[in-house]
C-alpha positions as CSV (number, residue, x, y, z in Angstrom):
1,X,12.1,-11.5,-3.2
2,X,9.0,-10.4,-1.0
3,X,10.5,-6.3,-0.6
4,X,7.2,-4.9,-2.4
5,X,5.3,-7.3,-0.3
6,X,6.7,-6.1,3.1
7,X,7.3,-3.1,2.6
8,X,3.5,-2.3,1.4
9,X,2.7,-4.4,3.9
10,X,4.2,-1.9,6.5
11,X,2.8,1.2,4.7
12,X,6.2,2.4,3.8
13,X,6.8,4.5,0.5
14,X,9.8,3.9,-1.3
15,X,11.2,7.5,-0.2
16,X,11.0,6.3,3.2
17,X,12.2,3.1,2.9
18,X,15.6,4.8,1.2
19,X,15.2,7.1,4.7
20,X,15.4,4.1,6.7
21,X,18.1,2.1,4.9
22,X,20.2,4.2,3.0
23,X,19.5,2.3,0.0
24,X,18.9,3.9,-3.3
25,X,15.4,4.4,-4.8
26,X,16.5,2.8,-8.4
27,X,18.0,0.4,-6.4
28,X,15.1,-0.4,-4.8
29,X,12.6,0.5,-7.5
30,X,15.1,-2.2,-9.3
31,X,14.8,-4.9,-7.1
32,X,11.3,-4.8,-6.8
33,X,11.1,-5.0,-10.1
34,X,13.4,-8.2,-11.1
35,X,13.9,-9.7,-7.3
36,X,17.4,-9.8,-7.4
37,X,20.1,-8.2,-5.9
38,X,23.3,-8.2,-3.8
39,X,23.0,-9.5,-0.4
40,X,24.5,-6.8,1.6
41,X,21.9,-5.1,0.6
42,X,19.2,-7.1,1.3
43,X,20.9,-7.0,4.2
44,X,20.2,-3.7,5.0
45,X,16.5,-3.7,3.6
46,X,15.8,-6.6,5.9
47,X,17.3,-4.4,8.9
48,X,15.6,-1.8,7.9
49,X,11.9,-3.2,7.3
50,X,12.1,-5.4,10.8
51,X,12.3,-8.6,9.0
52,X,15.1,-11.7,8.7
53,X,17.0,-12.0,5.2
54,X,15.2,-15.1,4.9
55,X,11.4,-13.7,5.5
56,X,12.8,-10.9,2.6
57,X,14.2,-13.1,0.3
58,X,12.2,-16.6,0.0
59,X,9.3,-16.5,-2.4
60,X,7.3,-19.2,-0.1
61,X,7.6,-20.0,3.3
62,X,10.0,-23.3,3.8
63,X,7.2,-26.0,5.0
C-alpha cells in the first residue's frame, strides 16, 4: 500500500489526514506501517487523499 507515499506526497500530516477521513491515527499509523488493512477503509483514505483504491493500494503501477 502507497498511503505514506501519497499522503506525503500531498503534504498531509497524519492528524489531518484522520481530519479528512475519519479514520483513526493508529489505524493509519498501522497501515503505514504493515500495508494492510480492511478495504472499507482504504476506501475512505483513497476518498479522502483524491486518489482511486487501486493508485492506494498497488505497490507498482500495472504495465
Amino acid at each position: 500500500m502507497r498511503l505514506k507515499e501519497i499522503r506525503t506526497a500531498r503534504g498531509l500530516s497524519v492528524p489531518k489526514l484522520v481530519e479528512l477521513s475519519g479514520v483513526p491515527r493508529r489505524t493509519i499509523q498501522d497501515l503505514e506501517a504493515r500495508g494492510d488493512g480492511r478495504i472499507s477503509t482504504a476506501i475512505k483514505l483513497a476518498d479522502a487523499l483524491g486518489v482511486t483504491l487501486d493508485e492506494l493500494c498497488r505497490d507498482e503501477a500495472a504495465e
